[in-house]
C-alpha positions in Angstrom: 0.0 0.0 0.0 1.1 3.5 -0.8 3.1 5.2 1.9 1.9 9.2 1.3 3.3 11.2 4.4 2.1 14.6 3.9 0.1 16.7 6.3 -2.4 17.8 3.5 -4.1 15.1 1.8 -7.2 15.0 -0.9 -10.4 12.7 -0.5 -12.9 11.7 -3.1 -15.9 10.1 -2.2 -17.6 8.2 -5.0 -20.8 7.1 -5.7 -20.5 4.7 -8.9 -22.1 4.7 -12.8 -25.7 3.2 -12.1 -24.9 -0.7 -13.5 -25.2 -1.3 -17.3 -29.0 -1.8 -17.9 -31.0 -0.5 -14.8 -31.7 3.5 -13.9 -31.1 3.9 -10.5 -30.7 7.6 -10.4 -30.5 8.8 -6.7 -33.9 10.7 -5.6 -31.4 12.7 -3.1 -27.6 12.8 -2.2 -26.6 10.0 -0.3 -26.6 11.0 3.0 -23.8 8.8 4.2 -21.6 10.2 2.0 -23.1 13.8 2.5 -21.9 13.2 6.4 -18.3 11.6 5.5 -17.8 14.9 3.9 -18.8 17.0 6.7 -16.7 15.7 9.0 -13.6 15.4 6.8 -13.8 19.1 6.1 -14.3 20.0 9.6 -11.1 18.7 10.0 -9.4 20.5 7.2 -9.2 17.9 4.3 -9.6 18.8 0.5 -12.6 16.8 -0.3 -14.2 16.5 -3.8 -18.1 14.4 -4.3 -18.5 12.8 -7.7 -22.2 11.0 -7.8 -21.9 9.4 -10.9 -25.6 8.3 -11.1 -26.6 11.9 -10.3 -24.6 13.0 -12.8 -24.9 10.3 -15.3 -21.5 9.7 -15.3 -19.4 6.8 -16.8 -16.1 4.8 -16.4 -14.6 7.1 -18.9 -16.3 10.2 -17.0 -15.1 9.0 -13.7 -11.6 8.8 -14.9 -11.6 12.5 -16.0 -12.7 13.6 -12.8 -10.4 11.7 -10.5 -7.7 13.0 -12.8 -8.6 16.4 -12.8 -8.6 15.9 -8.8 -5.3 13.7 -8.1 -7.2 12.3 -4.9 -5.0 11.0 -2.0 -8.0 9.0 -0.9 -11.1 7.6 -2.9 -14.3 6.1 -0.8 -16.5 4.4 -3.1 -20.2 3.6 -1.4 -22.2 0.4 -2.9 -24.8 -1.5 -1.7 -25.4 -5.5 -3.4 -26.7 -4.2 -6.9 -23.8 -1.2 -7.6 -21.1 -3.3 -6.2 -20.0 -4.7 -9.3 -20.2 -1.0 -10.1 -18.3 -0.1 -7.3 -15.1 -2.7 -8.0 -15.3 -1.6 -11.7 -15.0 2.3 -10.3 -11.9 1.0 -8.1 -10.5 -0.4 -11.2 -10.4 2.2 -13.0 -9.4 4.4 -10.7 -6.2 2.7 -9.4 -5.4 2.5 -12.8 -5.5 5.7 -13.4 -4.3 7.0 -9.7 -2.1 4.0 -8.8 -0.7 5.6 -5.7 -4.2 7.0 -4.8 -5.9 4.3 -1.6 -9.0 3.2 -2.5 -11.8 2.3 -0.1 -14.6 0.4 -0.2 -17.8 1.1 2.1 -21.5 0.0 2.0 -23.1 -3.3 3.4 -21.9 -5.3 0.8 -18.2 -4.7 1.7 -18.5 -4.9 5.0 -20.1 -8.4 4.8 -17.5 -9.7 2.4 -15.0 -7.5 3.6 -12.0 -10.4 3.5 -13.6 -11.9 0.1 -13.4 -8.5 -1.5 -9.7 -7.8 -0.7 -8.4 -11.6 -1.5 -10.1 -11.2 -5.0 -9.5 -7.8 -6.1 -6.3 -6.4 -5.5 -7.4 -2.6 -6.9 -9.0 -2.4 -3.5 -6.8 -1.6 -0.5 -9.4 -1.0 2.3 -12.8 -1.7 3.3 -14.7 0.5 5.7 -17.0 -1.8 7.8 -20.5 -0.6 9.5 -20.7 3.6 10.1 -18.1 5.2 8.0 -18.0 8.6 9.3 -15.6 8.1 12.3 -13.8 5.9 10.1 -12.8 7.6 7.2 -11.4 10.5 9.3 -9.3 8.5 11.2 -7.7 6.9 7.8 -7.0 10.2 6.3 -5.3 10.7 9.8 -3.4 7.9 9.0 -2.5 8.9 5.9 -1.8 12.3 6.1 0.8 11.5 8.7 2.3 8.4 7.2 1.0 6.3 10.3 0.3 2.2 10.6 -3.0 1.6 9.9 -2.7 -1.3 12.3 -4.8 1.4 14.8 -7.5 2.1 12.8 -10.9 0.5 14.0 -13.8 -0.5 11.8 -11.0 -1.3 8.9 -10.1 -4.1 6.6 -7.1 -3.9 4.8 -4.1 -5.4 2.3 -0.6 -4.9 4.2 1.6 -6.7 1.4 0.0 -10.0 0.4 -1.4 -10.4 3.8 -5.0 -9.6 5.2 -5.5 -7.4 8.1 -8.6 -7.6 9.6 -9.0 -4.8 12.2 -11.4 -4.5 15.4 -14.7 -3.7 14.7 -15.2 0.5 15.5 -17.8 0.8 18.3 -20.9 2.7 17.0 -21.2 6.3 17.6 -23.5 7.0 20.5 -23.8 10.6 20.7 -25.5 11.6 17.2 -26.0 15.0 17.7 -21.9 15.9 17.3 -22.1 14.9 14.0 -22.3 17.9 11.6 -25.2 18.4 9.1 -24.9 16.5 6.3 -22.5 18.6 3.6 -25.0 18.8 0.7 -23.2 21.7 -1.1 -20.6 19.1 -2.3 -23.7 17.2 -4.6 -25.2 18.3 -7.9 -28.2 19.4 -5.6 -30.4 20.3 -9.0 -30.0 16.7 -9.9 -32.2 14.9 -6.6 -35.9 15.4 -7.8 -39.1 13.5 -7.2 -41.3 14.5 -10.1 -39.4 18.2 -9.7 -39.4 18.4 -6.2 -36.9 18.3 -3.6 -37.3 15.6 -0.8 -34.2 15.0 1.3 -33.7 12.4 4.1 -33.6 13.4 7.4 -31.7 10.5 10.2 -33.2 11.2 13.7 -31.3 8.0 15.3 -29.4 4.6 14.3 -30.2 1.3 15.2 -32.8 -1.5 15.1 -33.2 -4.0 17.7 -35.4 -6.0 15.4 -33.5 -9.2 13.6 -35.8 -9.9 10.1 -33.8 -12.7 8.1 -34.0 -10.9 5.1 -32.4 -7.4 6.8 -28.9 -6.0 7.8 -29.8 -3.0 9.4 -28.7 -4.9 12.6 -25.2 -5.4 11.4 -25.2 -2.2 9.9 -25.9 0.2 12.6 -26.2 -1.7 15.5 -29.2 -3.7 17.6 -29.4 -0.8 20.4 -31.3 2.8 19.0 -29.1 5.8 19.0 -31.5 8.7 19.1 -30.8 12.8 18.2 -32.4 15.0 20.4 -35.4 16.0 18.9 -34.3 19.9 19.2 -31.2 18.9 17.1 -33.4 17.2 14.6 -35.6 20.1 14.1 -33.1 22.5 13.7 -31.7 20.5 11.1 -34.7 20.4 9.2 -35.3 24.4 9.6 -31.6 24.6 7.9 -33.0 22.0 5.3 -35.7 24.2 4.2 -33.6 27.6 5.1 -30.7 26.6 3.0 -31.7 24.0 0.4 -35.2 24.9 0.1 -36.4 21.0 0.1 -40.3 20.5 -0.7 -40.9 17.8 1.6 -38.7 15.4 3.5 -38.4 11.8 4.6 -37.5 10.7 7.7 -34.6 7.8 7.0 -35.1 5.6 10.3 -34.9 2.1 10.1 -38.2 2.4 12.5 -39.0 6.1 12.8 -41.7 4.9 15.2 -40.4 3.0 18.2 -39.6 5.4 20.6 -43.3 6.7 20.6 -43.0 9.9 23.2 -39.5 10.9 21.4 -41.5 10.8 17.7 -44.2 13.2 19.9 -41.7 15.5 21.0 -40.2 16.1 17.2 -44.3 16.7 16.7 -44.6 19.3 19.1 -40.7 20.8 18.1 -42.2 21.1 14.5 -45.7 22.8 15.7 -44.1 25.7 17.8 -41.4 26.3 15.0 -44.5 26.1 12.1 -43.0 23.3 10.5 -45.6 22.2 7.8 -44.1 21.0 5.2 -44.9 17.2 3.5 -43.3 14.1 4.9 -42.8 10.8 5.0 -41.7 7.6 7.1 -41.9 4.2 7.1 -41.8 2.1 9.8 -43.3 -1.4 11.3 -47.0 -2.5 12.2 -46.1 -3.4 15.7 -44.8 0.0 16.5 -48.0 2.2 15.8 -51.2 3.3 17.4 -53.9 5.0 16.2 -53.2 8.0 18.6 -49.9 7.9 17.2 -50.7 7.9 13.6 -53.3 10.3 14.1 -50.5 12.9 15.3 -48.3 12.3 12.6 -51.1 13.3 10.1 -51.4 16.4 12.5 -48.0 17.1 11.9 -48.7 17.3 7.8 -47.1 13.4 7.4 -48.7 12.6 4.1 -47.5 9.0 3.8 -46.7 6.2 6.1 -44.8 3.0 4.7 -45.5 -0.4 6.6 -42.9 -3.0 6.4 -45.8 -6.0 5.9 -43.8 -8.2 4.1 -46.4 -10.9 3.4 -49.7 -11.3 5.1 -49.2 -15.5 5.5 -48.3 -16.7 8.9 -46.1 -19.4 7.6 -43.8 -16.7 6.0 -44.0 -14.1 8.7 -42.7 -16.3 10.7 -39.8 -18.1 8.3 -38.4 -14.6 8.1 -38.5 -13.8 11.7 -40.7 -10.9 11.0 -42.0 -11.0 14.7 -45.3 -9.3 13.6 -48.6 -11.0 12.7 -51.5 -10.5 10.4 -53.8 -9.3 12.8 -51.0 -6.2 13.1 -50.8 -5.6 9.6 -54.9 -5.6 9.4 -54.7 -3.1 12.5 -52.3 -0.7 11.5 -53.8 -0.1 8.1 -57.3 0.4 9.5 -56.3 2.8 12.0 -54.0 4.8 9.0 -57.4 4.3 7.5 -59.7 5.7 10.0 -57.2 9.1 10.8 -56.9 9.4 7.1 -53.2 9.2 6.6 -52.5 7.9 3.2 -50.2 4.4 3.5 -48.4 2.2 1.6 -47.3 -1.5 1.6 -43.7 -3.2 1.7 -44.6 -7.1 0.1 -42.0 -9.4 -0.1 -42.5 -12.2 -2.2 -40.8 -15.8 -3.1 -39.1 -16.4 0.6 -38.5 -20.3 0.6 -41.5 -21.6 1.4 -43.6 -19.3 -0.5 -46.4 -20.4 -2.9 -49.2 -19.8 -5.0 -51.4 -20.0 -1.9 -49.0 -17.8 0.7 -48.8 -14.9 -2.3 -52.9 -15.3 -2.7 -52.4 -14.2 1.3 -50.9 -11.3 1.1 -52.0 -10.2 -2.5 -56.1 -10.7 -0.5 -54.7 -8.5 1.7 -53.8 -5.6 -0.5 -57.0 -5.9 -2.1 -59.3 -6.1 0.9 -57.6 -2.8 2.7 -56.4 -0.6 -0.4 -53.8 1.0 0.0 -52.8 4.4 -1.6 -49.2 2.8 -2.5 -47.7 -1.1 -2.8 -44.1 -1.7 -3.0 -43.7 -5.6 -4.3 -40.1 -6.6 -4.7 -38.9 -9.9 -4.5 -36.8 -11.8 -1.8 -33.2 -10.7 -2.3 -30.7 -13.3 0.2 -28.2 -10.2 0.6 -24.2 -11.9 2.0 -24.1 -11.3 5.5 -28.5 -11.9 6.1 -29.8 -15.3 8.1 -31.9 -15.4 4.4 -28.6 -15.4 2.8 -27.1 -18.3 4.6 -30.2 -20.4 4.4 -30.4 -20.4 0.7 -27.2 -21.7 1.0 -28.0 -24.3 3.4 -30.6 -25.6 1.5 -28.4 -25.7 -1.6 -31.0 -23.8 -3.8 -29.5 -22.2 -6.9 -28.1 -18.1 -6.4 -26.9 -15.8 -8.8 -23.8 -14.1 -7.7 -24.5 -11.4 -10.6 -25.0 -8.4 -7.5 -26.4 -6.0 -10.3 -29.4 -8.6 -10.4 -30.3 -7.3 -7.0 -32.6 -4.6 -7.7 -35.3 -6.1 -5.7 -37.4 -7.0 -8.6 -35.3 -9.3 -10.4 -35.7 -12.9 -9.0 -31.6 -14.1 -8.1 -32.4 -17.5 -6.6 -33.9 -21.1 -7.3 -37.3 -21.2 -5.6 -39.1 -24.7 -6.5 -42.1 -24.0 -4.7 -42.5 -20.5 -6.8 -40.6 -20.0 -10.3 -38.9 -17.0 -11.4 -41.2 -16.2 -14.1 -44.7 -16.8 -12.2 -42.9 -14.1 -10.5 -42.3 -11.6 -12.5 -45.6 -13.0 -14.2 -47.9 -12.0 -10.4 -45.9 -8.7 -10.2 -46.3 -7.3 -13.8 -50.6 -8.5 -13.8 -50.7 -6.9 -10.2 -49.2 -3.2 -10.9 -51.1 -3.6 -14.3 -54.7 -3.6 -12.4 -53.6 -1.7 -9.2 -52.3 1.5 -11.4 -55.9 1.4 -12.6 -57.3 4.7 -14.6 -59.8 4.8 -11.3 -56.5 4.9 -8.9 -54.9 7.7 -10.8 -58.1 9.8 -10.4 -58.3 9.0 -6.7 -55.2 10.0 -6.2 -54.8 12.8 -8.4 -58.3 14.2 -6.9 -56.4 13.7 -3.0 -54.2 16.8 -4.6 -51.5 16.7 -1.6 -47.8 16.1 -2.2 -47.5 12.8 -2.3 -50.7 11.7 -4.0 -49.9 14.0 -6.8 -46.3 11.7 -7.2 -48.2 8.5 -6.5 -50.5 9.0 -9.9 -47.8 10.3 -12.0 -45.9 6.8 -10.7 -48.9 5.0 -11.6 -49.6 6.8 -14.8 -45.4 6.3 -16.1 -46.2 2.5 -15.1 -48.8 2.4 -18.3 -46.3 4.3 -20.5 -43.5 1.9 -19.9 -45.8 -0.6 -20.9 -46.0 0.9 -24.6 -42.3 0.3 -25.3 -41.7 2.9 -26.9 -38.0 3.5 -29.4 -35.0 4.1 -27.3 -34.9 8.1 -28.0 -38.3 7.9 -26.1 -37.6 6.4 -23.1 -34.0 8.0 -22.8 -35.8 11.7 -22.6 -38.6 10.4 -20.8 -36.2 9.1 -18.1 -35.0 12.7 -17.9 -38.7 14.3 -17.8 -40.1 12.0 -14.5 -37.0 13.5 -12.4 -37.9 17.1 -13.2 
């Protein structure tokens, strides 16, 4: 690895060409990243963002701009479906930068953290779990030609052997970090249907342990909270300085601490905080009071993590939540009159005809404003993960496959193309002409994006010539 003592180092943080064949341009910076460079130029480092799916940039694009830049440091995010993406990126770059150290971060490193390094020798470093903390103590490192023997949280090539380091506690007081530093994106790139909606984290953690999910892994099975002072004033600089439309609040269950969520409420009311928001969050961690004060507080969509509405495959992915929550929650979201939609997994081993009939009754029988129907995705590092490996189905190890609506494993009990077959007939009758109406008719934020969703589903459909769909891409971000 590149020895570079200097006391003034550059970092680029890198957020890779969308894979070849899918369109996975960011609705908003990534906030990870956004909070990497806050910190690091707190701390007085050169720091440069390239989003090359904001920006619709390429390999070839990617190498201009680490050229123009001469980084000291590149971080390159990924989750499963960019990380072919990201090694490609890596590749590239070390060619083109050879004594440039190039970091890899996202869940899919940090779950194949060893793997990665033995197989790719472009990568020096992996950043495990919260990178923040991290990455600042590297550039440390770096800029003062120290061992990185002593930084936690790290995996990395020291000659041709492995070094894998402690694991970096998390960080438990959220509130010192600094506001995301969104000035470093291409902020008139991150629109929903022309607006701006930007996350907002009020805490870390989630003490629930779904076989399908890392966010344990990730960010820890204890909840770190922000004061909910701190997160208002945050949002107040949101609107002040960036002028956002709406936000969405980026917990992995916004919900749990119910009297914390209340106090944000009230933070919000005597500040006049009204602008559209969103969450999303679980059926076991609502009430109706509850619900009924977020639609107080102008929340115009709640997502439920449902997953299925069958018993048998609640309980194979360790959901912990039941169908008698799922039916509760929605009525109550019903009867305050917050819109809501629905997270459906389908094709879990196990699943069949019958268990999808469950959960697709389900969706019928309560309507719900949105659906969100992606298939089961065994992500490296998940319980899912190791027990399609256990039972020896078949898995693609093609990560760009994991978009959540491409099936990536052997089911027997459900193929691959009834899949795709249930999924495709459903949207087709859910985004009905009487559904955009209704929801054009509701006329608030979110219902407005929910019909234009529904009406670009029918005009997909057409197929229309490549010059088509390449400006009409452009058109449903602006």
């Amino acid at each position: 690895m590149p020895n570079l003592e200097r006391k003034s180092i550059k970092v680029a943080l890198v957020n890779p060409p969308c894979p070849t064949g899918t369109f996975l341009h960011p609705q908003f910076p990534l906030k990870g990243l956004a909070y990497m460079v806050a910190l690091l130029m707190k701390h007085g480092y050169d720091v440069k963002v390239i989003d090359c799916a904001a920006l619709h940039i390429d390999y070839d694009g990617l190498k201009r701009e680490i050229n123009s830049f001469e980084p000291d440091i590149v971080g390159i995010t990924s989750m499963t479906v960019t990380f072919q993406s990201a090694l490609q990126s890596a590749f590239v770059i070390k060619n083109n930068c050879p004594n440039a150290i190039v970091v890899l971060g996202g869940p899919h490193a940090t779950v194949t953290d060893i793997d990665t390094l033995s197989k790719f020798v472009y990568v020096d470093v992996v950043v495990r779990g919260e990178g923040e903390q991290t990455i600042l103590e590297l550039a440390g490192c770096v800029a003062t030609g120290e061992s990185l023997h002593s930084v936690a949280g790290i995996t990395f090539r020291k000659n041709s052997e492995i070094v894998q380091n402690t694991d970096r506690p998390f960080i438990q007081n959220l509130d010192d970090l600094p506001y995301p530093a969104y000035d470093f994106f291409p902020m008139e790139k991150y629109r929903f249907f022309g607006k701006k909606v930007f996350p907002i984290m009020t805490g870390r953690g989630c003490p629930f342990r779904c076989a399908f999910c890392l966010a344990s892994k990730m960010s820890g099975s204890r909840i770190r909270a922000r004061n909910p002072k701190n997160v208002v004033d945050e949002l107040e600089w949101l609107i002040g300085t960036h002028g956002v439309d709406a936000f969405t609040f980026h917990d992995e269950t916004f919900t749990f601490d119910r009297n914390r969520v209340l106090e944000i409420f009230g933070e919000m009311r005597r500040r006049k905080i009204d602008i559209p928001w969103d969450c999303s969050t679980r059926v076991d961690q609502v009430s109706k009071r509850l619900l009924a004060k977020m639609r107080a507080a102008n929340c115009q969509l709640v997502g439920f993590g449902v997953e299925s509405n069958s018993p048998k495959i609640l309980n194979a992915m360790k959901k912990g939540t039941t169908v008698e929550q799922n039916e509760r929650a929605v009525t109550w979201a019903k009867e305050v009159g917050l819109s809501f939609g629905v997270f459906i997994i389908i094709g879990y081993p196990g699943e069949t005809m019958s268990t999808v009939k469950e959960s697709l009754d389900f969706i019928r029988k309560t309507e719900p404003d949105d659906v969100y129907i992606s298939f089961a995705m065994p992500y490296p590092g998940t319980a899912f993960y190791d027990l399609v490996k256990e039972m020896g189905l078949k898995l693609s190890t093609d990560w760009h496959r994991y978009d959540n609506v491409t099936p990536v494993f052997e089911n027997p009990s459900l193929p691959a193309e009834k899949m795709i077959e249930i999924r495709k007939k459903f949207f087709n009758h859910f985004y009905s002409p009487s559904y955009i109406l209704r929801q054009s008719l509701k006329g608030d934020f979110y219902s407005r994006g929910m019909s234009r969703t529904a009406l670009n589903h029918h005009l997909w459909q057409i197929k229309p010539p490549k010059w088509v769909l390449s400006n009409f891409k452009k058109l449903t971000l602006q």
